[in-house]
ZALUMPA-445343 format. One record per residue (C-alpha): residue number from 1; residue in one letter; y, z, x. Coordinates in Angstrom, 3 decimals, padded with zeros to 6 digits. Example, Ala and Ser with C-alpha at 12.3 -4.5 7.8 and 13.67 -1.06 7.14 Angstrom:
REM ZALUMPA-445343
{1 A {-004.500 007.800 012.300}}
{2 S {-001.060 007.140 013.670}}
***
This chain:
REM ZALUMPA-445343
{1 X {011.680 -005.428 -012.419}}
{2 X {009.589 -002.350 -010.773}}
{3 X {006.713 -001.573 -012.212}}
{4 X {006.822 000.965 -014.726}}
{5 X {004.060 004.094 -013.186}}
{6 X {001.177 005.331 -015.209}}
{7 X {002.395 009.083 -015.688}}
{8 X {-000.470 011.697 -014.887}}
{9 X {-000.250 015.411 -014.667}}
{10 X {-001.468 017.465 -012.310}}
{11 X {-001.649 021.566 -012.437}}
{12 X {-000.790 023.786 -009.900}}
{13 X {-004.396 025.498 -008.942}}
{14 X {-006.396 027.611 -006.439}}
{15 X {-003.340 030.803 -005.386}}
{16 X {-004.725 031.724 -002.496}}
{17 X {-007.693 031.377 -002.040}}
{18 X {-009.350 033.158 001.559}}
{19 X {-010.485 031.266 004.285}}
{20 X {-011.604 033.218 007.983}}
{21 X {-012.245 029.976 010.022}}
{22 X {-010.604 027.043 010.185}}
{23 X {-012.404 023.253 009.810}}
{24 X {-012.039 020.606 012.056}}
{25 X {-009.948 017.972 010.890}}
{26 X {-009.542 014.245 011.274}}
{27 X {-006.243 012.998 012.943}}
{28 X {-004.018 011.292 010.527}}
{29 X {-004.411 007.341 011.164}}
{30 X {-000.316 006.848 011.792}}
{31 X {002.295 009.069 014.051}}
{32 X {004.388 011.648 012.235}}
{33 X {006.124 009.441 009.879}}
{34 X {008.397 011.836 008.692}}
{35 X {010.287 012.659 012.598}}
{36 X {009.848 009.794 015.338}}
{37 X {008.710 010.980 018.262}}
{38 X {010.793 008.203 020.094}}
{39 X {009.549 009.676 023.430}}
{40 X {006.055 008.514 022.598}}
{41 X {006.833 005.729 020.874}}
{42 X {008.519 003.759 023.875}}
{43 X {007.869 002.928 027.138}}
{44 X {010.592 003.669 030.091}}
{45 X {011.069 -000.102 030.649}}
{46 X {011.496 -000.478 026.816}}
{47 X {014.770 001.877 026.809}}
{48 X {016.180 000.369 029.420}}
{49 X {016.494 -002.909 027.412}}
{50 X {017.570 -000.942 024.255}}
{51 X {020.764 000.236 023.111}}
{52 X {021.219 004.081 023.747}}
{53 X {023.113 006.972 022.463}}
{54 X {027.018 007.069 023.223}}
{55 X {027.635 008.675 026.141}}
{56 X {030.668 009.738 028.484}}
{57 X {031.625 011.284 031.655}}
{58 X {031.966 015.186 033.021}}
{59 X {035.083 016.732 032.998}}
{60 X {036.456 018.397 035.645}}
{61 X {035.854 021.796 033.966}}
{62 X {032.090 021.195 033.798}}
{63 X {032.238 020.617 030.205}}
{64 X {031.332 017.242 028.499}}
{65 X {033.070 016.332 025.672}}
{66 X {031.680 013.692 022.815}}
{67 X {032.654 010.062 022.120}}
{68 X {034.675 009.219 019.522}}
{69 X {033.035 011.577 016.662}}
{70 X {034.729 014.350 018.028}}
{71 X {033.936 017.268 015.013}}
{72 X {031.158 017.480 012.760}}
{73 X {032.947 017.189 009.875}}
{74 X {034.796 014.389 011.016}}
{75 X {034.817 010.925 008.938}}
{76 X {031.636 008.900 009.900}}
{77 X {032.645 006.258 012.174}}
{78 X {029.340 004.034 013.493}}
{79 X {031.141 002.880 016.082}}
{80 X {031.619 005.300 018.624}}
{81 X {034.187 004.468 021.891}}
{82 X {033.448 005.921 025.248}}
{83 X {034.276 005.511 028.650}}
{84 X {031.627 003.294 029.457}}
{85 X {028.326 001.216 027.854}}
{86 X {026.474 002.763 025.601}}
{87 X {023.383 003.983 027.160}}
{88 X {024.591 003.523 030.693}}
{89 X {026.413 005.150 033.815}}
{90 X {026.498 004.110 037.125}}
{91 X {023.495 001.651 036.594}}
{92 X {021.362 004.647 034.879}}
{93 X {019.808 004.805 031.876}}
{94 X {020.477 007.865 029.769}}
{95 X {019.365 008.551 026.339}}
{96 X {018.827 011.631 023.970}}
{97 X {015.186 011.411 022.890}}
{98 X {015.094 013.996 020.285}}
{99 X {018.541 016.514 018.858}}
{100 X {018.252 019.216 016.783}}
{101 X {020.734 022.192 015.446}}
{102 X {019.734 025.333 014.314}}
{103 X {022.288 025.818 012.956}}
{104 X {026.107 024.379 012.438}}
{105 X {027.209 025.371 015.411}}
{106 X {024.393 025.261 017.841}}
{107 X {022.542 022.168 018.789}}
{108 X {020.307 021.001 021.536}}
{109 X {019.249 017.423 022.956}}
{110 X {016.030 016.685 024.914}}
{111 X {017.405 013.934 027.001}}
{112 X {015.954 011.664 029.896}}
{113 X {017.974 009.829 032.626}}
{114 X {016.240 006.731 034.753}}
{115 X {018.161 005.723 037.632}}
{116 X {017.877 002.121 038.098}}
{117 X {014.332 000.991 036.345}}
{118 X {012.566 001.216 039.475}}
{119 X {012.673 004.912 040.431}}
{120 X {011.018 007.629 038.345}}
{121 X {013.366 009.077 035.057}}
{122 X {013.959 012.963 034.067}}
{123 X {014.455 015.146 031.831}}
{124 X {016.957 017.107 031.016}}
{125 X {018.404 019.666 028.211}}
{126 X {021.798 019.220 026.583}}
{127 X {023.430 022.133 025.027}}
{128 X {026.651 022.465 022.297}}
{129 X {027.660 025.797 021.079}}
{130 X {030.269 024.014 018.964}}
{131 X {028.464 021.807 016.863}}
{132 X {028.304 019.000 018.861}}
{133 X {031.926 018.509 020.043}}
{134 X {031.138 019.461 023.119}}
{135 X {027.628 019.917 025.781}}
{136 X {026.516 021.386 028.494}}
{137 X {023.742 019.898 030.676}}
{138 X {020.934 022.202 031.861}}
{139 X {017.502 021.158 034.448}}
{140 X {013.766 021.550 032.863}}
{141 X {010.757 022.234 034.963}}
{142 X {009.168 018.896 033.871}}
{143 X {007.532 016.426 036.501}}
{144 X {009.813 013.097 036.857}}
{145 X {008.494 009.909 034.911}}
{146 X {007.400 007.129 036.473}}
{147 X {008.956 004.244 035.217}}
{148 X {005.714 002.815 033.662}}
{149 X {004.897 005.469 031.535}}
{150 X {005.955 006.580 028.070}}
{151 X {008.275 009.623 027.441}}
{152 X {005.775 012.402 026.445}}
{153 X {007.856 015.598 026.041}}
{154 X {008.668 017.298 022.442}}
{155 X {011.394 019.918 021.813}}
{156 X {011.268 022.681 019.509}}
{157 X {014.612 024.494 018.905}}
{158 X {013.797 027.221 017.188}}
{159 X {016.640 029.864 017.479}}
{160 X {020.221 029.541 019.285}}
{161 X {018.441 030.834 021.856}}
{162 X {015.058 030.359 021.791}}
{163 X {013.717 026.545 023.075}}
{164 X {010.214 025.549 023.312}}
{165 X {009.554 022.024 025.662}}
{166 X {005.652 021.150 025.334}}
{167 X {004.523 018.168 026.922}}
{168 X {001.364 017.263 027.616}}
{169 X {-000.815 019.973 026.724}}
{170 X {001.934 022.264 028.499}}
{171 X {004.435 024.868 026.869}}
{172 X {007.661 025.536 028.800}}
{173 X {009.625 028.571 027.022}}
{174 X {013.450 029.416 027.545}}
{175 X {015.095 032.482 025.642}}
{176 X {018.248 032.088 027.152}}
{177 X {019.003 028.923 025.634}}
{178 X {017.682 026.514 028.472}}
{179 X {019.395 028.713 031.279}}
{180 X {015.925 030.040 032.846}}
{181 X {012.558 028.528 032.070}}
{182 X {008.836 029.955 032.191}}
{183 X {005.341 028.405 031.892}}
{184 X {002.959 029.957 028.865}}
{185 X {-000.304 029.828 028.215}}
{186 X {-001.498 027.023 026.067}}
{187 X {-003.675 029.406 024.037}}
{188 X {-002.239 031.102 020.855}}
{189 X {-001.533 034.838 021.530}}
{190 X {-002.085 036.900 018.012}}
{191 X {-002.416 036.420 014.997}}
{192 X {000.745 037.380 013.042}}
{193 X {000.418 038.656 009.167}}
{194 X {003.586 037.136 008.692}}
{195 X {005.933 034.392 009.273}}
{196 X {008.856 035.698 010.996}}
{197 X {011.962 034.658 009.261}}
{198 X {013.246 032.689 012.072}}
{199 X {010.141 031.580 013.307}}
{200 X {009.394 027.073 013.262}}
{201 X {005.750 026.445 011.760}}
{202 X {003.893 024.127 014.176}}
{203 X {-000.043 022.592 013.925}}
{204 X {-001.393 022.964 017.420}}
{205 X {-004.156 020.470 018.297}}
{206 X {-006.865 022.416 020.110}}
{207 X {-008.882 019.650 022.104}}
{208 X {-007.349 016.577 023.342}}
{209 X {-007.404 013.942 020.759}}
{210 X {-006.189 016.356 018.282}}
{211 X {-009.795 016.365 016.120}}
{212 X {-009.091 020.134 015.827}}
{213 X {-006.288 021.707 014.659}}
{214 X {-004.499 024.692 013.758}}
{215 X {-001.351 025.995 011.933}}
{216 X {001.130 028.172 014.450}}
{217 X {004.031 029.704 014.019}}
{218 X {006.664 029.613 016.950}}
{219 X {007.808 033.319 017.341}}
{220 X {011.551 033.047 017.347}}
{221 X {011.776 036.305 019.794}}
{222 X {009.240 034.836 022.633}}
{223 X {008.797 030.989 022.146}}
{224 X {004.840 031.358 022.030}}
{225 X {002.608 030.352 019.187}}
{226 X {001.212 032.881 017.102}}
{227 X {-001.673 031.810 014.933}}
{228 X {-001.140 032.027 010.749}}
{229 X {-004.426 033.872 009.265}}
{230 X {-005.688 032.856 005.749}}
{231 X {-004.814 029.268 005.504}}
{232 X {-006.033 028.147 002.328}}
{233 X {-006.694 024.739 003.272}}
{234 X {-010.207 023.399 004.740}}
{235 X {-008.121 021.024 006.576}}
{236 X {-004.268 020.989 008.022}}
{237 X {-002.408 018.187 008.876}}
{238 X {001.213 019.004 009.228}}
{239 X {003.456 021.232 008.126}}
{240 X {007.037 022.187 007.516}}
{241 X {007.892 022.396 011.302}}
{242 X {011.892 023.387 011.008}}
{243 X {012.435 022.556 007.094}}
{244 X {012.557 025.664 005.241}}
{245 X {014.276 025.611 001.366}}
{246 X {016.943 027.741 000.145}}
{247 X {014.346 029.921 -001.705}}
{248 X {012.348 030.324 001.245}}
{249 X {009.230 028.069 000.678}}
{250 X {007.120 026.947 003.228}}
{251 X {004.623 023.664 003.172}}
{252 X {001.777 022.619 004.908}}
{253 X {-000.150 019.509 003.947}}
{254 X {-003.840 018.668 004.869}}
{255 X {-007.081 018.698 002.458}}
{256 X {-008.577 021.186 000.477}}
{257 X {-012.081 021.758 -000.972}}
{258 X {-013.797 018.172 -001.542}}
{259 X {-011.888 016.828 001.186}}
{260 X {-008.780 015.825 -001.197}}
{261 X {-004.868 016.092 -000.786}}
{262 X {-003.529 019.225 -001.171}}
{263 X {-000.202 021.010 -000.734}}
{264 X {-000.167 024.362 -000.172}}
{265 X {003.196 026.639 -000.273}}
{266 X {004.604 030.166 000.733}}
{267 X {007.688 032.206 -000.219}}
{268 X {006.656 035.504 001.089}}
{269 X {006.051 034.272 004.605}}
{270 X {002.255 033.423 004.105}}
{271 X {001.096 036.496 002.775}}
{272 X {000.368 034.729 -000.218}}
{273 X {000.055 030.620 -000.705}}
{274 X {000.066 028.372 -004.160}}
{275 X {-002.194 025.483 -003.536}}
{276 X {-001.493 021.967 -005.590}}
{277 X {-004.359 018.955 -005.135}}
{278 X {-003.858 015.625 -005.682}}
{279 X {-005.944 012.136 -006.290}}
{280 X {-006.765 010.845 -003.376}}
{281 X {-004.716 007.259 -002.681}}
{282 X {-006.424 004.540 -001.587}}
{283 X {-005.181 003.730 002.371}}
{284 X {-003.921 006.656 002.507}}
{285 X {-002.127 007.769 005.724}}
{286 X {-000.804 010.758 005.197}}
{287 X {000.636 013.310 002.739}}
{288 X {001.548 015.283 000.758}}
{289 X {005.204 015.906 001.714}}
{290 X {007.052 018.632 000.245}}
{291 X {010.911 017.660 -000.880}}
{292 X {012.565 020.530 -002.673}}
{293 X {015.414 019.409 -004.604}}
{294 X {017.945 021.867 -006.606}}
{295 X {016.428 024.105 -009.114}}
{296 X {012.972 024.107 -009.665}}
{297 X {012.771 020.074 -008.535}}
{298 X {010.617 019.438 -006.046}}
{299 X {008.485 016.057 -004.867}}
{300 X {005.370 015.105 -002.975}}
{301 X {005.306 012.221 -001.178}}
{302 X {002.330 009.870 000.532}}
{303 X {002.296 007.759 003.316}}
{304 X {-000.180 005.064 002.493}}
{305 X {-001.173 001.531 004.380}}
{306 X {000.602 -001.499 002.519}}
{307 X {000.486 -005.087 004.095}}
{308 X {004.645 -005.454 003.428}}
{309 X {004.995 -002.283 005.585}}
{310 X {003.980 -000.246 008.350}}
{311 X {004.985 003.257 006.716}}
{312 X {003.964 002.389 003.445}}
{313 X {005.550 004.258 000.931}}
{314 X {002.816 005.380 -001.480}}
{315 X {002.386 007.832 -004.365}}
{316 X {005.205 010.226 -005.182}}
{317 X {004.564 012.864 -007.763}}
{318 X {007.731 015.223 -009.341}}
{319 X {007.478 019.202 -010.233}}
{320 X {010.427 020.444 -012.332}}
{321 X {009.021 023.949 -012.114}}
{322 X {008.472 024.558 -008.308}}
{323 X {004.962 023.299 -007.938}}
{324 X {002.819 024.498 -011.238}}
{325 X {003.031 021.213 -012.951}}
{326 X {003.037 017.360 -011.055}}
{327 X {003.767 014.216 -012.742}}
{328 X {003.160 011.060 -010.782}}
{329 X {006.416 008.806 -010.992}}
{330 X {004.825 006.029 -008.411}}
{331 X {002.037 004.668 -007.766}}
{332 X {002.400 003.539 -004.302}}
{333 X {002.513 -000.321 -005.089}}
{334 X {006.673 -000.312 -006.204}}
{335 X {009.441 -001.354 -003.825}}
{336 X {010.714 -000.180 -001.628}}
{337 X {007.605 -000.553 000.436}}
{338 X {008.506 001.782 003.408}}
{339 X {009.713 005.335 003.450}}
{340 X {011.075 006.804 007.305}}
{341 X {011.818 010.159 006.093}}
{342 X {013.075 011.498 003.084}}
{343 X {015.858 014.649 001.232}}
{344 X {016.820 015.269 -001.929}}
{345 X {020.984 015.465 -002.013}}
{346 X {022.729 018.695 -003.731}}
{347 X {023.451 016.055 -006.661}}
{348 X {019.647 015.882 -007.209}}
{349 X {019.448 012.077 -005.773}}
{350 X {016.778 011.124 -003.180}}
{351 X {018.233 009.508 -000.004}}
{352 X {015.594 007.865 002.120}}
{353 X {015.082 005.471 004.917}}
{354 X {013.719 002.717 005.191}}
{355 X {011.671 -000.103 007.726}}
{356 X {013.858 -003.371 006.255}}
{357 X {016.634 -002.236 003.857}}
{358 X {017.837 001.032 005.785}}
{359 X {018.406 003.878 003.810}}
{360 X {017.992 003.797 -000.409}}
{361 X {019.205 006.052 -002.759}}
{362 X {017.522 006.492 -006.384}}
{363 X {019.147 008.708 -009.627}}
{364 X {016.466 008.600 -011.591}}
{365 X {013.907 010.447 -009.795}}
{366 X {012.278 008.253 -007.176}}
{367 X {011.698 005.835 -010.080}}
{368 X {013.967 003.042 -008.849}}
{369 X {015.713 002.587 -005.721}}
{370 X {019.480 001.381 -004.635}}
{371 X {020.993 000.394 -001.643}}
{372 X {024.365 002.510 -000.754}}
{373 X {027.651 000.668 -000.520}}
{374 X {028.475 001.807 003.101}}
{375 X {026.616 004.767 005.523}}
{376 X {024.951 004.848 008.636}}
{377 X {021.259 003.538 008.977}}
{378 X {020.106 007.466 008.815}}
{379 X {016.068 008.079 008.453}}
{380 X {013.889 010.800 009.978}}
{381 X {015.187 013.725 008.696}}
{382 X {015.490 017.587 009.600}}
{383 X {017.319 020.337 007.737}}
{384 X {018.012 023.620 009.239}}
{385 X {020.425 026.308 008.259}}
{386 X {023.215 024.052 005.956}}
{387 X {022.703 021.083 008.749}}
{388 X {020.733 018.136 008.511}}
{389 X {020.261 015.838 011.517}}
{390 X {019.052 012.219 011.260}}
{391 X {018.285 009.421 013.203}}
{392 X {019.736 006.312 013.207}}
{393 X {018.104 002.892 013.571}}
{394 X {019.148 002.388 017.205}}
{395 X {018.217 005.604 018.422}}
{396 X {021.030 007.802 018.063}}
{397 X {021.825 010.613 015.778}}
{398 X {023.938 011.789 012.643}}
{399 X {024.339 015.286 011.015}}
{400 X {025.459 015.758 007.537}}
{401 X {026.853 019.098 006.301}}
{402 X {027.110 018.637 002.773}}
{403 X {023.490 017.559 002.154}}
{404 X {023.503 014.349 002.839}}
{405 X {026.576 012.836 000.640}}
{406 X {028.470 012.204 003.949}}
{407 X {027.447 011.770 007.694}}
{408 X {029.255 011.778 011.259}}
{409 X {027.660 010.694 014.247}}
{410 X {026.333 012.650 017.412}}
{411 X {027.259 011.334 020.594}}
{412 X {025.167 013.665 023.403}}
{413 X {027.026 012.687 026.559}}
{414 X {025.503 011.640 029.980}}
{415 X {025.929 014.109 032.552}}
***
């Protein structure tokens, strides 16, 4: 039987309040829990003993075309057939580290290719401009790996046309959609006085172990980071990145006054913010997470320590009127114990993923849990423009276009 939570309320304070400087903050004590960075998170040597992403050959037209998931909208099929091993071609090892649309239609894959184990693996950039049925392979001015160090590289897709690659303290910038490449300066340019429409919120870490941070947006028109004034939070620690609700509402998560847990959101592209503080969990590890449901519903979510999991899931606290009012449905001590990401479906349902049980559905508001009869192992999730894109236990991807009811795979093709 769960354990029934001790419901609290919580009202939505502090609109706004200024700030001209921005605090140091502490780096949270686990990676982004809510979007793997897979490149980080394994070593060269480690991917080649892994199973990979689906790949295929080149046609002769220059064109690659996907695996079995040919359409988007196709039925999901987890077992994808291709000409050759998963993960391999010609004794190299290919994978897609990271995939993101921007929209239905456009999607782009930071991938990495290692010829044999022994010589150094690189990058690359895959590009479909028909939502994923097809790609098109393009170079990046990144250094080769050598085969005994991690993947380090991030990729922010941020319009169909604009592509940001930063890796290690570096930002590479494209506007062309990967065709033609040009080093930036690390520095933030301007301040902006508001978030462009199309622009991808980003927390920039100033020195190099990240003590310091500050929220960016990407400009959608140049690819460089333009810093947000008036943050009314002492501390950030993450934000949105590409998420950004129907209604327009923006998040970013971090501490406010008193060093507590705070959630601070924008509809008018930062001009003005609504900031909502929470009790402070015990282990905690990071939070809150915005997840804004149909309606007025949205949740917060924590990330706490737990000895059953490594991404404990903690506290979880529910708004029915965008924000004013919290109620805490769990206390962070319920199963399940791990949360890899989270959504809330069209049908009002929370879909999540998990460390043990793989993904868990709950109808009553994050009060109980289920496991689905049948579904890909999806976790780690980003929505962008009617697409959400999700990553599946061994590495590869899934997009759902109907809010999460129903997924097909990705298969990013070697090239």
């Amino acid at each position: 039987m769960p354990v029934t939570p001790r419901r609290e309320l919580i009202v939505w304070s502090e609109p706004n309040p200024p700030h001209d400087e921005l605090p140091s903050d502490r780096r949270p004590q686990t990676a982004d829990w809510w979007r793997r960075r897979v490149g980080s998170a394994f070593v060269v040597a480690a991917l080649l003993a892994t199973i990979g992403v689906s790949v295929t050959h080149r046609a002769p037209d220059g064109k690659v075309s996907r695996g079995s998931a040919a359409a988007a909208n196709a039925t999901y099929s987890d077992n994808a057939v291709t000409g050759v091993d998963a993960g391999e071609v010609n004794r190299a090892r290919f994978d897609a580290l990271f995939v993101q649309f921007v929209d239905r239609d456009h999607g782009f894959a930071l991938t990495a290719t290692c010829p044999d184990g022994k010589q150094h693996c690189s990058y690359g950039l895959a590009v479909s401009i028909d939502g994923g049925r097809t790609y098109q392979h393009r170079a990046l001015p990144l250094a080769k790996v050598p085969p005994t160090e991690g993947y380090s590289a991030d990729l922010h897709a941020v319009t169909t046309d604009t592509v940001v690659i930063e890796d290690r303290g570096k930002w590479w910038v494209s506007i062309n959609a990967g065709r033609t490449w040009r080093s930036a300066p690390d520095s933030v340019a301007r301040n902006v006085a508001e978030i462009p429409a199309a622009g991808r919120l980003h927390v920039r870490c100033r020195d190099t172990n990240c003590e310091i941070r500050e929220l960016t947006v990407i400009d959608p028109d140049t690819g460089l980071r333009l810093k947000v004034p008036n943050v009314p939070l002492e501390r950030v620690h993450g934000s949105s990145e590409s998420t950004i609700a129907p209604d327009g509402t923006r998040w970013i998560s971090g501490t406010a006054r008193g060093d507590v847990p705070a959630l601070a959101t924008t509809r008018d592209g930062g001009r003005t913010w609504s900031v909502s503080r929470f009790p402070k969990p015990d282990k905690l590890l990071y939070g809150p997470r915005l997840l804004v449901g149909p309606g007025s519903l949205w949740y917060a979510v924590f990330s706490v320590q737990r000895e059953d999991a490594k991404n404990g899931f903690g506290p979880m606290y529910a708004s029915t009127d965008a924000g004013r009012t919290w109620t805490r449905i769990r206390n962070g001590e319920e199963q399940p114990a791990s949360i890899l990401g989270a959504i809330v479906r069209p049908d009002g349902r929370l879909l999540i993923g998990t460390e043990l049980n793989g993904p868990m559905t709950s109808a009553d508001g994050g009060r109980t849990f289920t496991r689905p009869g049948a579904g890909p192992n999806v976790s780690y999730f980003i929505e962008r423009s009617g697409i959400i894109t999700a990553q599946k236990g061994n590495g590869s991807y899934s997009t759902s276009l109907d809010g999460g009811v129903t997924w097909s795979p990705i298969s990013v093709p070697a090239p």
